[in-house]
C-alpha positions in Angstrom: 0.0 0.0 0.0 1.1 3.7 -0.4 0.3 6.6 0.3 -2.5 7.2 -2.0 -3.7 3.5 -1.5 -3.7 4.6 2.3 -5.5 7.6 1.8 -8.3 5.9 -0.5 -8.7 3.0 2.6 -8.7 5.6 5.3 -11.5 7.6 3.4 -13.6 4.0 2.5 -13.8 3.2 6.2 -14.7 6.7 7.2 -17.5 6.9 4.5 -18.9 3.8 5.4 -19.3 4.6 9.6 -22.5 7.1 9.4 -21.4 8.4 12.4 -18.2 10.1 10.9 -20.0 13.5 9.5 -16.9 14.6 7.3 -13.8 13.8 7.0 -10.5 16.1 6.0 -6.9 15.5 5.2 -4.9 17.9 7.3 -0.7 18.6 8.1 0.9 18.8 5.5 -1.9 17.2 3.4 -4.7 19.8 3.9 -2.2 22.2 3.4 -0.6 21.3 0.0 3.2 21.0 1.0 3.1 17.3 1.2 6.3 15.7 -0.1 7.6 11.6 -0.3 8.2 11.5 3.9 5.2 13.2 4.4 2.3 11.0 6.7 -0.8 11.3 6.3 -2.9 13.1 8.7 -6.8 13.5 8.8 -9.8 15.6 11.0 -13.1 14.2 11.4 -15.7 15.2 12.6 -18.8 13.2 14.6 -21.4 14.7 16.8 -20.5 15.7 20.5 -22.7 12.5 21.6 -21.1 10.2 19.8 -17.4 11.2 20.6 -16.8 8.7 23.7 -18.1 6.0 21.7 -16.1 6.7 18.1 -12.9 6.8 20.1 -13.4 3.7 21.9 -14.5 2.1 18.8 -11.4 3.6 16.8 -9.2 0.0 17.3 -11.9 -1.6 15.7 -12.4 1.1 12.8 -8.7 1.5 12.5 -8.2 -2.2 11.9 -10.4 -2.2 8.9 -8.3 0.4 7.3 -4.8 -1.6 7.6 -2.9 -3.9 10.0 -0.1 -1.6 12.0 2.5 -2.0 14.0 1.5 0.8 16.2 -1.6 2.3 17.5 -1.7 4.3 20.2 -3.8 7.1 21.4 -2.2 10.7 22.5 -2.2 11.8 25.8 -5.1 14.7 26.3 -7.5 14.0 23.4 -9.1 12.4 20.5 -6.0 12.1 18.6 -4.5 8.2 17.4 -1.4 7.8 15.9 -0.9 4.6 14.1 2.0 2.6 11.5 1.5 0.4 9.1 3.7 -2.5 8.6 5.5 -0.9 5.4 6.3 2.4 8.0 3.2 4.5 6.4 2.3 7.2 9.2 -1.3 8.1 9.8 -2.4 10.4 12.2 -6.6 10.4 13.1 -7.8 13.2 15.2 -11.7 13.9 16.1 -13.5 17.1 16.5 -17.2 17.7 16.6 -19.6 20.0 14.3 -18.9 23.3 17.1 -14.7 23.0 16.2 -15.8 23.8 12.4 -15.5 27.5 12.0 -12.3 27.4 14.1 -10.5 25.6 11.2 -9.6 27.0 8.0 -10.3 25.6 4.1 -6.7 26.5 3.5 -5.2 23.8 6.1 -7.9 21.3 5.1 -8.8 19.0 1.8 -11.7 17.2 1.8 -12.5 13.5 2.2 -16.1 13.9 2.0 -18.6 15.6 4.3 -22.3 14.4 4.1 -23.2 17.1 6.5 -22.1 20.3 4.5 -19.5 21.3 7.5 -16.6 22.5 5.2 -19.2 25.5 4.2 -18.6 27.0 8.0 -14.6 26.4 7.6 -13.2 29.8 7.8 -11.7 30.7 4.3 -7.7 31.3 6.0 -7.2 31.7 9.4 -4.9 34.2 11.8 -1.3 33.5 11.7 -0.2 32.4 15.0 1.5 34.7 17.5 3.7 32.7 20.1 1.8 31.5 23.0 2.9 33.1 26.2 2.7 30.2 28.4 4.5 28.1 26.3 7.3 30.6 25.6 7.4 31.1 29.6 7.6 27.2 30.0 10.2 26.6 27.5 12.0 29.5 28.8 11.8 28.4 32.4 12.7 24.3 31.4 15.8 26.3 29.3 17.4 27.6 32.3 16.7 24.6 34.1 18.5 22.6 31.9 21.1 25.2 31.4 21.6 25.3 35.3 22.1 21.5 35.4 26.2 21.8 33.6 28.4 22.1 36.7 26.4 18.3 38.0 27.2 16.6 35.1 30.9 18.4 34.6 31.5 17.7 38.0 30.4 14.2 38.1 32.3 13.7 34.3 28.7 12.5 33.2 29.7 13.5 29.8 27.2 11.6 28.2 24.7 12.9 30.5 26.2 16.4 29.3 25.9 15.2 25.8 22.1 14.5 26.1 21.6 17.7 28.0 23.0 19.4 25.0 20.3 18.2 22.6 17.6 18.9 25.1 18.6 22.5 25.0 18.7 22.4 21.2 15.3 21.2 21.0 14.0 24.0 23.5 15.7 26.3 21.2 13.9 25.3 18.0 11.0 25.1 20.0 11.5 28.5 20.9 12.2 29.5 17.1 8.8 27.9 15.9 7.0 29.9 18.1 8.3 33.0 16.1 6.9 31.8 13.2 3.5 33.4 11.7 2.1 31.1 9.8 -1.2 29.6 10.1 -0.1 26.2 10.7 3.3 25.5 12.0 3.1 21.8 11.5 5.8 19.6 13.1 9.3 19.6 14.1 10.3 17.4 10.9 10.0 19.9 8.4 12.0 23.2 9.9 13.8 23.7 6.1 11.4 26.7 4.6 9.3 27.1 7.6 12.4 29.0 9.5 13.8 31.7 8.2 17.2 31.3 6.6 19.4 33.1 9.6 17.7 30.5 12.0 18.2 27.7 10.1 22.0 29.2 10.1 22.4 29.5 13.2 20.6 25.8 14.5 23.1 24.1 11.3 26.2 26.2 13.2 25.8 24.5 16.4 28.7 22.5 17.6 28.3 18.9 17.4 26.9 17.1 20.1 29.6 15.4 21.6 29.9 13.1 25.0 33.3 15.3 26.0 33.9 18.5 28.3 34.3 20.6 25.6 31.7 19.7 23.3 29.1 20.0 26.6 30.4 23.4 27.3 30.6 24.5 24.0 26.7 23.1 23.0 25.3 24.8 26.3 26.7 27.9 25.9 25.9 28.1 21.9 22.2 27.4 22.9 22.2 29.9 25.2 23.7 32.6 23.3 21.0 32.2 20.8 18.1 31.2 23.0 18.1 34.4 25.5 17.8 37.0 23.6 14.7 35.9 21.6 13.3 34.0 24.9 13.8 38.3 26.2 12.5 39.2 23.2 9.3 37.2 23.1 8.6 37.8 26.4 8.1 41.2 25.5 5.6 40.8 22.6 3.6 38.4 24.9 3.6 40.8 28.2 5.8 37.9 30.3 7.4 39.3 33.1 11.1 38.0 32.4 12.6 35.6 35.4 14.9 37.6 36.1 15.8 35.8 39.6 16.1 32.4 37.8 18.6 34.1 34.7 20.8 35.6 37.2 21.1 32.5 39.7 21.9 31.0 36.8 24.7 33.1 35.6 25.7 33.0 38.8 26.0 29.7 39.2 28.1 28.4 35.7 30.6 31.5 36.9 31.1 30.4 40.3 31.2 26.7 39.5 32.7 26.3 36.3 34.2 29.9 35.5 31.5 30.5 33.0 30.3 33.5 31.2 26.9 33.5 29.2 27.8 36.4 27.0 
């Protein structure tokens, strides 16, 4: 099966369950910038009733659309990831006829919809500003993190230092995507074009993950150097008091223990 094939299955099943009101392809999809690594993600919609039910029927549903290797449902909603034995991705999620007009035609392509729903999709929707209590989370977790290099330094956990590293490198492009105003960020796979070319720089001109002293230091300090400012920065656009307390301790505390400056 392909993708296509996959697509045509998922729909069939869908179509066939009267409960399922319309369904959508979405991601990448919906939104026309699909390429070959690309999975396969689709929205449907059921009444508010019926909700409970579809989800706890969705094994059954999702077995008549292919055999996987996975299935699992994600934590905090109606949402089932699932794999197919040939490593075809499909995301499901479920919404109800009220989530409608908070979507957009130009994130969604049609299955089918028996119930006339896409009419109250919004024709584009709002790019997206950052969301304060993410950036103050990530910004938080960051210094956390950040605060953690004299432990592993002093202990020679180096590949402790090395994993710390990457952590802060994925809070930074965390931090990045929430920068970018676009309707629909999609995921974390597909930064090349969604990122602007100077970030992209900068994330490529990180030094190498390492499990060494040097590399730790080096990666830590990198990832701060570019994640403070715009952490200051968007915590100005979303009216975040900056943690300041937290910043300086830390400062503090890579000088004192490991002769450290931030920059």
């Amino acid at each position: 099966m392909d993708p296509d094939g996959l697509i045509s299955r998922i729909s069939q099943v869908l179509q066939d369950e009267q409960r399922v009101l319309a369904a959508w392809l979405s991601g990448s999809r919906g939104r026309g910038t699909a390429d070959a690594y690309s999975d396969v993600d689709v929205w449907l919609v059921v009444a508010a009733d019926d909700v409970r039910d579809f989800t706890e029927d969705w094994p059954k549903l999702c077995d008549r659309i292919t055999p996987t290797v996975l299935r699992q449902q994600v934590r905090g909603g109606p949402v089932f990831n699932a794999v197919t034995p040939e490593w075809l991705r499909f995301d499901v999620a479920i919404g109800t006829p009220e989530d409608v007009p908070s979507r957009s035609r130009s994130t969604l392509k049609p299955l089918f919809d028996r119930a006339g729903l896409t009419e109250r999709l919004k024709p584009e929707g709002e790019p997206l500003g950052p969301d304060a209590a993410k950036v103050a989370g990530l910004t938080t977790e960051f210094l956390r993190v950040l605060g953690l290099l004299p432990v592993v330094i002093g202990r020679q956990e180096y590949v402790v230092a090395a994993s710390g590293a990457g952590l802060l490198r994925q809070l930074l492009i965390q931090l990045m995507l929430e920068d970018v105003a676009v309707e629909d960020r999609g995921g974390v796979l597909h930064l090349d074009g969604l990122l602007p070319p100077e970030r992209m720089r900068t994330l490529s001109g990180l030094p190498p993950i390492e499990a060494t002293r040097s590399a730790a230091v080096e990666g830590h300090l990198a990832c701060a150097r570019a994640f403070l400012p715009l952490a200051r920065e968007l915590h100005g656009r979303c009216g975040l008091e900056w943690p300041r307390e937290l910043e300086e301790a830390a400062r503090r505390h890579l000088r004192t223990a490991l002769d450290l400056e931030l920059g």
